[in-house]
N, CA, C and O of each residue as an XYZ file, in Angstrom:
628
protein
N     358.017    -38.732     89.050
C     357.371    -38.441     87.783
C     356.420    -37.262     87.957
O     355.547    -37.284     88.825
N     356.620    -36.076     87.003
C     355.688    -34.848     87.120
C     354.569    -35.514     86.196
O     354.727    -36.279     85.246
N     353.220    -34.929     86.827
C     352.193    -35.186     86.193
C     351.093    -33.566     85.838
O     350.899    -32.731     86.721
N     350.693    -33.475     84.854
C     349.987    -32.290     84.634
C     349.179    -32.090     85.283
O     348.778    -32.948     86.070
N     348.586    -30.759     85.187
C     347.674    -30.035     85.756
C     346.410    -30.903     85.562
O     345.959    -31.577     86.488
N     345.939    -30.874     84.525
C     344.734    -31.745     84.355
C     344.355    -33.116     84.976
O     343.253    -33.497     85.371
N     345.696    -33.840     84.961
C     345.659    -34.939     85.651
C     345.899    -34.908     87.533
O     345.651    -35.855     88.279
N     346.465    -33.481     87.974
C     346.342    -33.693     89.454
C     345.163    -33.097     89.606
O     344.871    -33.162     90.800
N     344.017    -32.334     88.756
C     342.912    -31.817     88.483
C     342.137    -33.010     88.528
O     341.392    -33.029     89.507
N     342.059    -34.077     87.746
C     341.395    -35.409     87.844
C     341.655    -36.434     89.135
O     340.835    -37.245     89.568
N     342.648    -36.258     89.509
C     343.434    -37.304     90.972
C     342.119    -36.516     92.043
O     341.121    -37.008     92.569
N     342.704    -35.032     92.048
C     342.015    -34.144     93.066
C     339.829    -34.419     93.190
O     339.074    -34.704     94.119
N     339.683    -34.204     92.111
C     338.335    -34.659     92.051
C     337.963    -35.893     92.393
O     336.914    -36.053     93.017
N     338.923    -37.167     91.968
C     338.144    -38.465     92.257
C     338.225    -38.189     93.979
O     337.230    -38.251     94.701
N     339.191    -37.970     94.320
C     339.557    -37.974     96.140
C     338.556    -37.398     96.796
O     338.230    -37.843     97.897
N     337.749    -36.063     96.103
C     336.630    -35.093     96.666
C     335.376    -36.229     96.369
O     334.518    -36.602     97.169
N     335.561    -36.632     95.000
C     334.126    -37.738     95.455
C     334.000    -38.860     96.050
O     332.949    -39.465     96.261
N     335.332    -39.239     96.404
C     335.888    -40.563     97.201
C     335.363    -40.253     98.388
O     334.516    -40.989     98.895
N     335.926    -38.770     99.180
C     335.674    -38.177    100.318
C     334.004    -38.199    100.732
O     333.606    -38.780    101.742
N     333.078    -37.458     99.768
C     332.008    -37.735     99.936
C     331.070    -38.632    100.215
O     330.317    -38.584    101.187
N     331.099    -39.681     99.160
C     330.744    -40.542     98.983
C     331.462    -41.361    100.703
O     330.979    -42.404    101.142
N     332.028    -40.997    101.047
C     332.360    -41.812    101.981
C     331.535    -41.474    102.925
O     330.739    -42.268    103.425
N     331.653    -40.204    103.274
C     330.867    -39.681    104.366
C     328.969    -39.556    104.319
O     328.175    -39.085    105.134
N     328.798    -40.133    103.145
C     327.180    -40.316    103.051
C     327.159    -41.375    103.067
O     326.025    -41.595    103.495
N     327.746    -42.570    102.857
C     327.815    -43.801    103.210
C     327.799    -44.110    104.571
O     327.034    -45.045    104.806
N     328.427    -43.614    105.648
C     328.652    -43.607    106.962
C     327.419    -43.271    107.749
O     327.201    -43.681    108.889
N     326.473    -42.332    106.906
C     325.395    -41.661    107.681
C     324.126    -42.442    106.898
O     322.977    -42.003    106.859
N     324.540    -43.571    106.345
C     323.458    -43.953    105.306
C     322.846    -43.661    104.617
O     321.665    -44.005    104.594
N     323.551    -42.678    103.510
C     323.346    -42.056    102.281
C     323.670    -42.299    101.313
O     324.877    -42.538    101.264
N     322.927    -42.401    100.010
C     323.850    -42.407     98.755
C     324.420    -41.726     98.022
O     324.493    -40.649     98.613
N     324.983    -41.616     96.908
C     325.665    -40.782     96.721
C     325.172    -40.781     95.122
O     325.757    -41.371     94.214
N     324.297    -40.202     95.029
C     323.146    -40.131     94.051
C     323.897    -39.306     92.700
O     325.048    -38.927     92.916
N     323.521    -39.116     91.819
C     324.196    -38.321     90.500
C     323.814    -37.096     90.780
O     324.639    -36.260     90.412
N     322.809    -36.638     91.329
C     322.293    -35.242     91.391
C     323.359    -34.519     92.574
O     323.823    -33.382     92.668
N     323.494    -35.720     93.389
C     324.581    -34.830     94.673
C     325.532    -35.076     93.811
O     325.035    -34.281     93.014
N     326.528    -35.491     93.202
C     327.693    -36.089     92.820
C     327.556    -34.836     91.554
O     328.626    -34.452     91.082
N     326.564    -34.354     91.139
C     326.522    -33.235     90.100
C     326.250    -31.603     91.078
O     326.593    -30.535     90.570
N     325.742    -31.651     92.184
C     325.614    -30.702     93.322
C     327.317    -30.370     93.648
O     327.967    -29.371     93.340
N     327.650    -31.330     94.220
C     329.472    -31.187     94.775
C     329.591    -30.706     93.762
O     329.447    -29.486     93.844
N     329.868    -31.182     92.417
C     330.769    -30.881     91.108
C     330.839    -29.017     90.870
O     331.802    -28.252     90.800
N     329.207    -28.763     90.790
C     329.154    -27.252     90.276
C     329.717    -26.342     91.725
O     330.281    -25.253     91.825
N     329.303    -27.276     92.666
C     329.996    -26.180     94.217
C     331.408    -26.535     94.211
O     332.082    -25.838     94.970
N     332.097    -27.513     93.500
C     333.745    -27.133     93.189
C     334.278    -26.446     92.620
O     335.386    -26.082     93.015
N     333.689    -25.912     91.332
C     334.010    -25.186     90.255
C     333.425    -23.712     90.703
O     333.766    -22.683     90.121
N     332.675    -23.731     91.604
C     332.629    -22.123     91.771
C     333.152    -21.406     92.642
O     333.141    -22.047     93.693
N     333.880    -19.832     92.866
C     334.722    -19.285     93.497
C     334.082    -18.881     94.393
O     334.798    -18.021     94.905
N     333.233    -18.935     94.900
C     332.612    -18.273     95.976
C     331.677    -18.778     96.401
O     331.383    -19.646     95.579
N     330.515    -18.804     97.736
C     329.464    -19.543     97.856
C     328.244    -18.559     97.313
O     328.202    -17.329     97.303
N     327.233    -19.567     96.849
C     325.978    -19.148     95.929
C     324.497    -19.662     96.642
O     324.296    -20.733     97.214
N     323.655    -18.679     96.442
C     322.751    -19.350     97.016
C     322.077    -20.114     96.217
O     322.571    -20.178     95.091
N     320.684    -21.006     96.451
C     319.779    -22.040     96.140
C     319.236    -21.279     94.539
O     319.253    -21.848     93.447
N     318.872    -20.149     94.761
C     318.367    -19.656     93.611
C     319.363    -19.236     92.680
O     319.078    -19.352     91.489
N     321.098    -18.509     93.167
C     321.990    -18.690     91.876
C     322.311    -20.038     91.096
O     322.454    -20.203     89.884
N     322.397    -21.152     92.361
C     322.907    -22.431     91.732
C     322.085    -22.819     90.441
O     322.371    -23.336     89.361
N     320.725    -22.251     91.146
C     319.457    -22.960     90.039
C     319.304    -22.057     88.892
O     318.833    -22.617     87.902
N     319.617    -20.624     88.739
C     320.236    -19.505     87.422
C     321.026    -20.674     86.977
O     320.550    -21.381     86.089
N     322.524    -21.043     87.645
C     323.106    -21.987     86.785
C     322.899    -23.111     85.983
O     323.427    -23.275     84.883
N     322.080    -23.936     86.566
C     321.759    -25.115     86.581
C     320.620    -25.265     86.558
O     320.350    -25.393     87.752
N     319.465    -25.366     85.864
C     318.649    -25.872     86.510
C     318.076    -26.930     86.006
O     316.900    -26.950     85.642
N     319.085    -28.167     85.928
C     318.520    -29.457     85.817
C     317.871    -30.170     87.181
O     317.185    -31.155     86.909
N     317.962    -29.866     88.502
C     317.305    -30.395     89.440
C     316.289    -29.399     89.964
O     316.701    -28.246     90.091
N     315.058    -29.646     90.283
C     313.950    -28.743     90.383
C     314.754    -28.659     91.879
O     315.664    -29.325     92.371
N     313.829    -27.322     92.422
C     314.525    -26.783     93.575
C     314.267    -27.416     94.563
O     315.261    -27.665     95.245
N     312.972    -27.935     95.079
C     312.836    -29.142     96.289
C     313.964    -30.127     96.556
O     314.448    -30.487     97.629
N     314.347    -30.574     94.932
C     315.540    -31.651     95.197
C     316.990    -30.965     95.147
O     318.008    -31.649     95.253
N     317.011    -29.993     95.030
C     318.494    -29.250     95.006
C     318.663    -28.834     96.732
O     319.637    -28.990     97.468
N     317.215    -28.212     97.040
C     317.052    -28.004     99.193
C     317.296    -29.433    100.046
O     317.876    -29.579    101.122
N     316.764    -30.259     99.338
C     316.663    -31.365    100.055
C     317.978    -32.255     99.993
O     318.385    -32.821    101.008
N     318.639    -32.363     98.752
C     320.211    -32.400     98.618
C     320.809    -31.593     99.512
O     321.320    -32.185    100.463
N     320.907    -30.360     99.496
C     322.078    -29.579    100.389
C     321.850    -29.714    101.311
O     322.916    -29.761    101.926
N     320.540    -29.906    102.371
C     320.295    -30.024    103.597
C     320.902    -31.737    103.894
O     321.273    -31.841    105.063
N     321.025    -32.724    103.286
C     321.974    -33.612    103.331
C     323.540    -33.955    103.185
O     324.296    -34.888    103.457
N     323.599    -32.678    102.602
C     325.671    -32.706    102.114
C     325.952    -31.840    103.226
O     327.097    -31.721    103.662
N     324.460    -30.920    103.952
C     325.423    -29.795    104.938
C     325.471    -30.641    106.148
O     326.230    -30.268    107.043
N     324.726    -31.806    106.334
C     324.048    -32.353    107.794
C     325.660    -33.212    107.629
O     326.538    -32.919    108.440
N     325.960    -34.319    106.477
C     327.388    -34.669    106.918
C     328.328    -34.449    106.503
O     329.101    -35.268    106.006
N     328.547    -32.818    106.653
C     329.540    -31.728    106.415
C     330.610    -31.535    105.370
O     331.773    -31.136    105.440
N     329.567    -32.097    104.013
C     330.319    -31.407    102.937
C     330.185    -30.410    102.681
O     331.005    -29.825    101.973
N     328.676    -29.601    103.343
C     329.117    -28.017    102.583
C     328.705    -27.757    104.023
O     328.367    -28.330    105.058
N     328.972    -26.336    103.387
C     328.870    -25.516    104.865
C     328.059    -24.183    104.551
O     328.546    -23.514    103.640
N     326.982    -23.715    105.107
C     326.269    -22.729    105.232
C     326.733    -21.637    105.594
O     327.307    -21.627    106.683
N     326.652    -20.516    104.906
C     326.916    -19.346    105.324
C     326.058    -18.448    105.088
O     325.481    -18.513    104.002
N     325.657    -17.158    106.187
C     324.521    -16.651    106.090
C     325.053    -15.293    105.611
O     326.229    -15.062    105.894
N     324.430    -14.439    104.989
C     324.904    -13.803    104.537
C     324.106    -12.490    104.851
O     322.901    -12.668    105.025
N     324.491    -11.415    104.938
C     323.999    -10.359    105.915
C     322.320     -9.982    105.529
O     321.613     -9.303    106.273
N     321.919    -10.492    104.388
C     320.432    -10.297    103.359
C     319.840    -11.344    104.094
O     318.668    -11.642    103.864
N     320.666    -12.095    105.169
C     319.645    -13.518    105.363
C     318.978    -14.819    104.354
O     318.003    -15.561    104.475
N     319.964    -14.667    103.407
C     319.692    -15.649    102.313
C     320.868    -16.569    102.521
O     322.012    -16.134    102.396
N     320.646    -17.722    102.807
C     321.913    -18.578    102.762
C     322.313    -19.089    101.469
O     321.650    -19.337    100.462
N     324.131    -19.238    101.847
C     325.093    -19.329    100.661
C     325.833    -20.579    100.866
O     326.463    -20.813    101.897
N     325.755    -21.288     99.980
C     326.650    -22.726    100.128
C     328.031    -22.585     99.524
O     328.226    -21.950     98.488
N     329.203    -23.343    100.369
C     330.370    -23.689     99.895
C     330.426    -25.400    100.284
O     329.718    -26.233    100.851
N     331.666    -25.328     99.627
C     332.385    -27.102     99.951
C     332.584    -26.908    101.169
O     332.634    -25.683    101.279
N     332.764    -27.476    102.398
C     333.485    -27.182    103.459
C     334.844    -27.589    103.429
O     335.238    -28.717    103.131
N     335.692    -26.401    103.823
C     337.006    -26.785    104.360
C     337.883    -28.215    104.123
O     338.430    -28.855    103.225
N     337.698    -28.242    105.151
C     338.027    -29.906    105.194
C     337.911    -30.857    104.612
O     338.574    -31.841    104.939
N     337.000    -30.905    103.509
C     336.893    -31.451    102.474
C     337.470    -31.005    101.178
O     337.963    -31.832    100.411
N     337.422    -29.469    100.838
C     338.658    -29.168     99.605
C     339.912    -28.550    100.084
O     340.648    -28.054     99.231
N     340.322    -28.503    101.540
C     341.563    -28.644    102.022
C     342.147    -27.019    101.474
O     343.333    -26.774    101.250
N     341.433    -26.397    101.385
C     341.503    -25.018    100.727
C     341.192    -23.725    101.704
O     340.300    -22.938    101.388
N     342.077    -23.518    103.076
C     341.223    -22.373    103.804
C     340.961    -20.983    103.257
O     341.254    -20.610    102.121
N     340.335    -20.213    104.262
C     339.867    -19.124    103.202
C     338.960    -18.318    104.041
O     338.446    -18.848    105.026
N     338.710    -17.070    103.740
C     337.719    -16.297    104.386
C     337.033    -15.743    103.854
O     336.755    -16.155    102.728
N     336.569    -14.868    104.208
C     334.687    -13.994    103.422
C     334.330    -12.459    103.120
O     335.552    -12.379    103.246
N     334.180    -12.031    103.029
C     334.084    -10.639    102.351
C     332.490    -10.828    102.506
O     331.984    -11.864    102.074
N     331.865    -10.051    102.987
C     330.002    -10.033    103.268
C     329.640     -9.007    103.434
O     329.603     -8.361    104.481
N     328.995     -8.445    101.320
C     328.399     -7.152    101.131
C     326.917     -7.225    101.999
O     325.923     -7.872    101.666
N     327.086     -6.322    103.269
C     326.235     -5.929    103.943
C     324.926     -5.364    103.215
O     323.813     -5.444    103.736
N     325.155     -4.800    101.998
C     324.254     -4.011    101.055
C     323.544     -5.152     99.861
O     322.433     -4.708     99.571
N     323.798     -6.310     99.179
C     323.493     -7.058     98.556
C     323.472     -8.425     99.376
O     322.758     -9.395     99.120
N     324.023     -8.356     99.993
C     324.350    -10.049    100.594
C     325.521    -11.331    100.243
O     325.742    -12.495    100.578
N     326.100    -10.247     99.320
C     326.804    -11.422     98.208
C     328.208    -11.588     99.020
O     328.988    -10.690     99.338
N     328.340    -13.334     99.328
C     329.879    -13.767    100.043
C     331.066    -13.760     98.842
O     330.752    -14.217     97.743
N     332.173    -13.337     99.014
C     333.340    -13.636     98.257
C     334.189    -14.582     99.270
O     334.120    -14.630    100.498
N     334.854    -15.179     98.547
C     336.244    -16.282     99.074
C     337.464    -14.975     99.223
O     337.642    -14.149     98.328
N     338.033    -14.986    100.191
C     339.262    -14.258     99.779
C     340.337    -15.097    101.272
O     340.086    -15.441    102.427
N     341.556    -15.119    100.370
C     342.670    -15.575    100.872
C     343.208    -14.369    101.080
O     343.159    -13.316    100.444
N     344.006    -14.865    102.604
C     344.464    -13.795    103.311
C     346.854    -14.326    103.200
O     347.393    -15.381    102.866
N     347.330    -13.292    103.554
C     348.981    -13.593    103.261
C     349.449    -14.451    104.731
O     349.028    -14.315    105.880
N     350.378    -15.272    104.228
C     350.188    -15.685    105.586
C     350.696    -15.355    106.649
O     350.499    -16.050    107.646
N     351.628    -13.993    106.720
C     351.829    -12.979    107.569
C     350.330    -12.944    108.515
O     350.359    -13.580    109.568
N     349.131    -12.265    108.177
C     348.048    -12.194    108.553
C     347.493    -13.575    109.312
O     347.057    -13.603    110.463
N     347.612    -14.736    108.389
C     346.974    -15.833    108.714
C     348.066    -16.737    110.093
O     347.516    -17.729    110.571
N     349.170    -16.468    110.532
C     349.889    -15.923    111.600
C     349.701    -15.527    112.332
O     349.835    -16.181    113.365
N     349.176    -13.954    112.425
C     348.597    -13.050    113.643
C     347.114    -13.641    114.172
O     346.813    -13.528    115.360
N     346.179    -14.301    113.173
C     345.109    -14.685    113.638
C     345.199    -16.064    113.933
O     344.164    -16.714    114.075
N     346.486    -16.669    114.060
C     346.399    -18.003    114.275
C     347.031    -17.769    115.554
O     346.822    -18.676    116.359
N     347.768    -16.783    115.987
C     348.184    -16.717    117.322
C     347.443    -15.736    117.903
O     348.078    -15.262    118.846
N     346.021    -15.045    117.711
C     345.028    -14.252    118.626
C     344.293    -15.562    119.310
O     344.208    -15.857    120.502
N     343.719    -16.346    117.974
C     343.186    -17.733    118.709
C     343.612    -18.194    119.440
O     342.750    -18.610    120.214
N     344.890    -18.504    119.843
C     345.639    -19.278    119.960
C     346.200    -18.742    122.269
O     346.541    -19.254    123.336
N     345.838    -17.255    121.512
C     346.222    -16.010    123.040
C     344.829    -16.331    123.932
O     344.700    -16.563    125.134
N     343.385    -16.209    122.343
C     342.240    -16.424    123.903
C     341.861    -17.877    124.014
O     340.894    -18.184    124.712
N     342.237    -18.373    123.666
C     342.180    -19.869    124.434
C     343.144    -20.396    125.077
O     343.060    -21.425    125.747
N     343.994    -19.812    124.938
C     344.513    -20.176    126.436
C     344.359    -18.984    127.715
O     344.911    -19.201    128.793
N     343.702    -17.943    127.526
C     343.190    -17.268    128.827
C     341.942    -17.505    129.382
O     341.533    -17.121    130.477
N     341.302    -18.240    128.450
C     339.878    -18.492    128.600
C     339.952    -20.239    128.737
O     338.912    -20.761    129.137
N     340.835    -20.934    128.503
C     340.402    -22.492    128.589
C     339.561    -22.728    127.489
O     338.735    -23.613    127.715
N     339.495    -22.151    126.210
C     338.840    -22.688    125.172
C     339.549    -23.995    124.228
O     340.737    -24.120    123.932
N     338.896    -24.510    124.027
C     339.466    -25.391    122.375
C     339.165    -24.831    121.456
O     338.108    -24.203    121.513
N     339.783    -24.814    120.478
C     339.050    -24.264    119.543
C     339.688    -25.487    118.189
O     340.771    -26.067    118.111
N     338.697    -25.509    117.442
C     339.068    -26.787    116.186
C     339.213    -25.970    114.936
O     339.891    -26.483    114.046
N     338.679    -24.758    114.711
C     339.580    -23.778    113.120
C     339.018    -22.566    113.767
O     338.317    -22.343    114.755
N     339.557    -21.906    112.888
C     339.365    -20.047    112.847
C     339.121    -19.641    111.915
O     339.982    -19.616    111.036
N     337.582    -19.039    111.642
C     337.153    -18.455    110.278
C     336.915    -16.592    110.593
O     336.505    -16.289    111.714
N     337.106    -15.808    109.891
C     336.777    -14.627    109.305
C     336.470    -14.305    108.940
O     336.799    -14.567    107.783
N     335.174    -13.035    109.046
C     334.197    -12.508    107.802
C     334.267    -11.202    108.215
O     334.177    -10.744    109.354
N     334.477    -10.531    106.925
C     334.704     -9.003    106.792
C     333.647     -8.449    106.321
O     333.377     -8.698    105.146
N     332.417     -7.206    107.386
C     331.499     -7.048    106.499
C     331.695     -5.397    106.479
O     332.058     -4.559    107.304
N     331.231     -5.380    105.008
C     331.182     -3.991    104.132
C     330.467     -4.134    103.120
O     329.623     -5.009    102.922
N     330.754     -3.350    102.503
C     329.688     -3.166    100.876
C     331.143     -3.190     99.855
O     332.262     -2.689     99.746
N     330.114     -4.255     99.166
C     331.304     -4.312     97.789
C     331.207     -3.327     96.347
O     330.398     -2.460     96.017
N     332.088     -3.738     95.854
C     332.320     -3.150     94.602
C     331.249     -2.353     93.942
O     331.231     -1.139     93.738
N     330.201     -3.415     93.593
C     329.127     -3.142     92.763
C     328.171     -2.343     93.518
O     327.170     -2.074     92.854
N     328.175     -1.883     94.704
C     326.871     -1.415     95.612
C     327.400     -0.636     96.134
O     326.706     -0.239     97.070
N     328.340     -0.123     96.067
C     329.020      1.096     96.581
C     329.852      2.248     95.283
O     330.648      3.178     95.411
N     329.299      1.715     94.275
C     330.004      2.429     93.353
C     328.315      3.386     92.828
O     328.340      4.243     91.944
């Protein structure tokens, strides 16, 4: 049976708060409306944002409780920190939790991260460079991320 977009859109979300909620449970956390509204707006956005865009967006949670939230979703690795060349950190979902890989674009000149998917020709060659120095080096390695830094669009025009 095919089911619509909206509805593997709804399947997909309960599973991301299923996921969560699981993993703050484990670390003895709850899974409060403000985080459960934190995940929600960091699903829906294409790129990671920092503390002060989220709160441009949103600002139904004063900012103490929006820092003090993310420093709990990043500790049991729903989001993931990324620093961004301005030294302002940028939150995403992590990986492994929206099952979505992906890499970064980091305007050296503003700070601002983009998501960008690579072909998987590319995602190939860097899965077998990893793949070349750990085994000359005896590394493990558990994923392979990429960040491309330059100046974007808006700061170079």
């Amino acid at each position: 049976m095919l089911t619509s977009p909206a509805l593997r859109s709804a399947a997909m979300t309960r599973s991301l708060h299923d996921d969560v909620a699981g993993r703050l449970e484990a670390a003895g956390q709850r899974y409060t409306s403000s985080r459960r509204q934190l995940v929600a707006q960091l699903g829906d956005l294409e790129r990671p944002h920092a503390i002060a865009e989220l709160l441009e967006l949103d600002g139904s949670q004063p900012q103490s409780s929006l820092y003090r939230n993310m420093a709990v979703l990043e500790e049991v690795g729903v989001v993931r920190r990324l620093q961004g060349a301005d030294d302002v950190a940028r939150f995403e979902l992590a990986e492994d939790v929206t099952g979505h890989h992906h890499h970064h674009l980091v305007c050296t000149s503003c700070g601002t991260i983009d998501d960008v998917e690579v072909s998987p020709a590319v995602e190939d060659a860097l899965h077998e460079a990893v793949s070349s120095a750990r085994r000359e080096r005896g590394f493990r390695t558990d994923v392979h991320r990429m960040e491309l830094l330059g100046t974007c669009a808006r700061c170079h025009d």
